[in-house]
Each structure stands twice: as C-alpha cells, then as structure tokens.
N, C-alpha and C positions, 0 to 999 in steps of 0.2 A: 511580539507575543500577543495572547490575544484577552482584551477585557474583562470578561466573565472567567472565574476561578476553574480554570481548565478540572477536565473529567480524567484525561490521561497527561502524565507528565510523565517525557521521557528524558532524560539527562546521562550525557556522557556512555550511551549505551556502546559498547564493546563485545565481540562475539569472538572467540577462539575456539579453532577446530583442534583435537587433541587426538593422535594416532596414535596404538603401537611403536616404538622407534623411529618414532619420527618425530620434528619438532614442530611446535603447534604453529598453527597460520591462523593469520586474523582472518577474519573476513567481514567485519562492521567496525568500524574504530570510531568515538566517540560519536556519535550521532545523536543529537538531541531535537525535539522540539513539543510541543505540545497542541492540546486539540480540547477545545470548551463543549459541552453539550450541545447539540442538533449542531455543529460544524463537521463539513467536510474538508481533511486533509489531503491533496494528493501525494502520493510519493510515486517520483519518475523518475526513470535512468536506464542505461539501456543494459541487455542480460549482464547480467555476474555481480550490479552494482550493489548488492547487499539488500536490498528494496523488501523483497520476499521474508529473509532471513531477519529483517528488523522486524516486521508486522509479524512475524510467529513467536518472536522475542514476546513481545507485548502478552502474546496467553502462554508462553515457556512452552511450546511445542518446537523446539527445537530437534536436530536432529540428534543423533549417539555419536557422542564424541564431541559435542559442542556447551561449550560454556558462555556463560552469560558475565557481564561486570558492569558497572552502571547502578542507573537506579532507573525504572520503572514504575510508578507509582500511579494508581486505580483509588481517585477520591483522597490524595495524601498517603496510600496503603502501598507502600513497598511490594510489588507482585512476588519478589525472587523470594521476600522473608517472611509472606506469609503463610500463618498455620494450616492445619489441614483442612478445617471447617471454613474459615475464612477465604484460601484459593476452592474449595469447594464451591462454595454460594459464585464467588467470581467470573468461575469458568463452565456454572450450570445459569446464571440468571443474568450479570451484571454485563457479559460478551460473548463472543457470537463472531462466526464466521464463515465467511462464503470459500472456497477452492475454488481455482484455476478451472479444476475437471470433475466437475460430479460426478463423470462414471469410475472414477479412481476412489471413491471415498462413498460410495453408498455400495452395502453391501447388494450385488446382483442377484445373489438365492434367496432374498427377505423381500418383499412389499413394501411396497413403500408407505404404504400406514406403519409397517413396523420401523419403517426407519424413520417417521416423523413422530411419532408417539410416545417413542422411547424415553426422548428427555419429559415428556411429562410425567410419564409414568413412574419412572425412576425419581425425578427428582423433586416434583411437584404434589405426591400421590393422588392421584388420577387413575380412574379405571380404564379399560380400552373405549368403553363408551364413552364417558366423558373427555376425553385427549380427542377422540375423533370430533366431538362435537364443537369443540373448540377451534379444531383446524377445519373444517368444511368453511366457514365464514370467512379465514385468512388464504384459503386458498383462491376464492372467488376475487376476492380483493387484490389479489396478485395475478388477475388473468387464469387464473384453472376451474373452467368449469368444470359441472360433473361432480366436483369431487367426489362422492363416495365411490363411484366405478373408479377411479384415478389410486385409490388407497390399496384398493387390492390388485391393482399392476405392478410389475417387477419394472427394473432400471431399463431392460433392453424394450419394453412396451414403447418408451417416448422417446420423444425427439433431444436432441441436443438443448432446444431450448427450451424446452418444456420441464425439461430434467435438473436444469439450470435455475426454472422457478422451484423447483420442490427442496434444493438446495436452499433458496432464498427464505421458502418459507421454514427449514427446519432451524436457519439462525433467527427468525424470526417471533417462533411459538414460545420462546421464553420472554420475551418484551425486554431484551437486554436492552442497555442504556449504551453500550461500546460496539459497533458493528466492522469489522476487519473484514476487506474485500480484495482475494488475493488475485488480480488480473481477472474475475469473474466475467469478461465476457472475448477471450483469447481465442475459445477453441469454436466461435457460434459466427454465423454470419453478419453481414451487417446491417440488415434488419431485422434482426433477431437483438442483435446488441442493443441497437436502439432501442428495443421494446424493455429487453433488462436493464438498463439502465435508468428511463424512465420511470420503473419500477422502483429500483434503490435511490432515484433521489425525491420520490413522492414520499416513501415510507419515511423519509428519514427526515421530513420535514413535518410529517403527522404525529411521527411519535417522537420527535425532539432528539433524534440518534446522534450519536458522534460517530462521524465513516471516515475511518484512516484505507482510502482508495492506493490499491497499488497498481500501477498500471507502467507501461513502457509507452503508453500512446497521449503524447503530451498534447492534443487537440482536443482528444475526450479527458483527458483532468480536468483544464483549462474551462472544458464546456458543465461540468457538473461539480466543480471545488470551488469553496470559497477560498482556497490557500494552496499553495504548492512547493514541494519542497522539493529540492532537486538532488538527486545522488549518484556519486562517482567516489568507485575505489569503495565504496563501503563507507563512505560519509557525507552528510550532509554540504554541499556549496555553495548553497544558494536555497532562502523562502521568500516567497513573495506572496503577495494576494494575487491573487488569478486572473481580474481583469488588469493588473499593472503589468502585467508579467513579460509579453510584449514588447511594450516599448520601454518599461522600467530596469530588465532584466539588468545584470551590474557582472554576470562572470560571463568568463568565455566560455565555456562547458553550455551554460545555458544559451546563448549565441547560439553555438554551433547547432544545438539539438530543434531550436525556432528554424533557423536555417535550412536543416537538413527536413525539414515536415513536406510528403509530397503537396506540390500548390498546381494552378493552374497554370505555370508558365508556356515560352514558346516552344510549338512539338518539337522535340530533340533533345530541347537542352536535358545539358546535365542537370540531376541534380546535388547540390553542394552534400557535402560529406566532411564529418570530422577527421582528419588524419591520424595515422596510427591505427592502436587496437585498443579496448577497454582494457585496463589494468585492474587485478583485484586489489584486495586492502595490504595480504600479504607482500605483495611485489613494490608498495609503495614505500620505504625506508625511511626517508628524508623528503622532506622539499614538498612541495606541494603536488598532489597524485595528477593531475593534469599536466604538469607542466611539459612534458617528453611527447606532449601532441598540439604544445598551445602555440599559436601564434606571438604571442605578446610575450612571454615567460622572459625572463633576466636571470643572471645569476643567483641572487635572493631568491624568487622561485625554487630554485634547483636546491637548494640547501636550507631552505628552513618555511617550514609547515604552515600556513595561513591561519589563525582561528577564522569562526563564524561570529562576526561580531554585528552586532545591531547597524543597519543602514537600508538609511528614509525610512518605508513602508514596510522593509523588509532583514532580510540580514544576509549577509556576504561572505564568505570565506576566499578572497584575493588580494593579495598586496598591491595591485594596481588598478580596483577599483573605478578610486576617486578619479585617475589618471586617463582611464580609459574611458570614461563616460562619454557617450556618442562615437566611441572611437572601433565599436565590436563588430561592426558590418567591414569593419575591412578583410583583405586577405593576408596569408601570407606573404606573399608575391609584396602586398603593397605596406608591409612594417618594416 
C-alpha cells in the first residue's frame, strides 16, 4: 500500500448484476486497492475481467441492474453513502473521466463549446464567455490549437484524436483531484496514442492527479504507472510497482499475460498464450478463478479461494507463491 494517506480507497468492492427472474451474477468480487494523490494506478486484464466495471464503481455510474457492495471511499467519504450535495461536489469537481470512445458520449447535434462549457456553467456559475475563456488556455495546453474555431465545430468535424483531446479536456476544466481513464486510447492509432498518453501523464504530474488507468495493454500501464494491479475473474491477483513487475511478478495469471505481450522474437514463432478462456466472476464458485487454466494449480487451488495478501513490494492472491518463485517461465508440458 502506498505512503502518503491515499485519495481513493477501495476495499472489498463487489458488483452484482440483478435481472428479472433471474438470479444475480457477480461480476467484480472483492477487489480492493488504493491510489495516493499525483499516483497513477493501472488496472489490466484481459475483456470480461471486471477492469471497466470497477473504475465506474468508483464515480456509481454503473449499469441498470447493477449493485455495488464494498466500500469506496473519496478523502475517508464513503462514495455509495453519500448525501446529495456531497456526491454532487464529487462527481462535478473532486473526479473526472475520460471513455473508451468519445464519439459515444459527446452529444453529435451540440458543439463542442457546449459540450465543454456545460460543467462550468452549470456547476461552477460561469457565463458562456467566461467557461470559454477558461478553456481556450487548457485547450492549447493539451495540443488544440485554434481553439475558439474548434468550440464551434460538431464531433464529426475531428479526428479520432483530436476528439479524444476534447474528452481530456472536458475531465479536465473542473481541476478534479481523481482522473478515471477507461482504455482512453483503444479505438486511436498508435501515434495518436502516444501523443494521448503523453498528454495524461504530463497533466497529471502538473496538477498532482490521482489516474486509476484501465487498460488491457500491459506494456502501456507498465510504461506510464507507478503501480499495477492485475485482474482475473473480477478480482484483483496480483499489485506490483511497475518497474518490479517484470521480474518480481509472483502469480501465474501475471506470467502468462508478460509472456503473451507481442516481442521481437524469431519470424514464425508462436506466440505463447494463456490456455483456456477468460472466466467471469460469476462462473468462478470455489477455488481459485485461474486455476482450470493454470499450469501449477493443486488440489487446494480447485477448492479454496487465495486471499490477496501483502508480499515483498507488492501483494498476491496464490497459494503457491512462495513455492513457485523463479519457477513461472516454465510450461505446462514441463510441471
């Protein structure tokens, strides 16, 4: 855990989906960890692992039909139990969020002056002149020149990445202290990405941000996290610090995902792959959520659940840890 009196704590968070006649499925079970002011956390794992659905936890933008259980906690402030003014101030000034896909979330028939103005005007009382006057400087500061011709274009005017800074800066104009970055650069190329990127880790070293980064691409956590938190099944298995991560890593889960990263090998070769298929939190019952794809798994695996408990640098969810250390390069074939 980390030194400085974390900004966000999340503890035992829990997410059940609730149907009609149907009975609920989990889809996050106990996941916890936390995140100190200007640190960034990654969270990686690959589709279904709950990743997404825990960072929307954190501001209760969850989907319909979805419950939360846990605690979440903004400054000590319980998020799920507070009052209306108090998640008001929260979710207009103290955090902030970037999407996957900007063009899903900014309305196309409005300007984008009105879609970046809005939270001032509403929530900060600002007139349209003075909200503009405010972002014309944070625009430029995030690569958008021009900006006043930029305010009165619509969504389909830009580009993918251009569209992606105007996202950046609408979590931006409120100077939140929590920035939530959900895959923010998925659907952009890869010099585009870089340049987004470069962007969310200069800001957030200027204004002292806490960025819970979710990503699937553990080379890019890796390269812009102080911390990384690794998730399968809808729970945490594994945090590490980012440059230990590497050679310290302690599960098999994490193994396999370093493993699996494209590298430079020789032309042909395979590249390694985790066996099996992702499990969600639902389908995991008993025993540890890995174990019906792990190499090393025992009996114990199969029937009784790992906590995450403190180890070295970082912390662990495996009962064979201690056992396996230097022992996770191997394969199947050779356990």
């Amino acid at each position: 855990m980390t030194a400085v009196p974390p900004l966000l704590r999340v503890e035992h968070l829990g997410i059940d989906l609730h149907r009609p006649r149907q009975a609920p499925r989990t889809l996050v079970r106990d996941a916890s960890f936390d995140l100190a002011p200007g640190e960034a956390l990654g969270l990686v794992g690959e589709s279904g692992s709950g990743k997404s659905l825990t960072s929307r936890a954190v501001i209760k933008l969850l989907p319909q039909g979805a419950r939360s259980r846990g605690t979440v906690a903004f400054e000590g402030h319980d998020v799920r139990a507070m009052n209306r003014a108090l998640l008001t101030r929260y979710l207009s000034h103290d955090a902030a969020m970037i999407f996957q896909n900007p063009r899903a979330h900014i309305n196309p028939v409005r300007t984008l002056g009105d879609f970046l103005t809005e939270p001032l005007v509403c929530h900060q009382g600002l007139n349209r002149a003075q909200a503009e006057e405010r972002l014309i400087p944070l625009l430029a500061e995030i690569g958008i020149p021009d900006g006043p011709r930029r305010l009165d274009q619509y969504p389909h005017q830009l580009s993918g990445g251009l569209l992606q800074r105007m996202m950046i800066a609408s979590a931006l104009i409120t100077a939140p202290r929590l920035l939530l970055a959900d895959e923010p650069t998925t659907a952009l190329d890869v010099t585009t990405q870089q340049d987004v990127m470069a962007i969310l880790d200069e800001q957030r070293h200027e204004r002292n941000l806490a960025l819970l980064f979710v990503t699937h691409d553990l080379e890019l956590a890796t390269a812009v996290c102080d911390r990384i938190a690794v998730m399968y099944a809808g729970t945490i298995v594994e945090q590490r610090p980012a440059a230990a991560l590497h050679s310290g890593r302690r599960h098999p889960y994490t193994a396999g995902l370093l493993a699996a990263r494209p590298g430079l090998g020789a032309p042909g070769a395979r590249l390694p792959v985790i066996p099996g298929r992702p499990a969600a939190a639902y389908e995991s019952h008993q025993g540890c959520p890995f174990a019906p794809r792990c190499a090393f798994s025992e009996d114990r695996c199969r029937v009784e659940r790992p906590p995450l408990l403190p180890d070295l640098d970082g912390a662990v969810a495996c009962h064979r840890a201690d056992e396996l250390a230097g022992d996770l390069d191997r394969t199947k074939e050779e356990v």
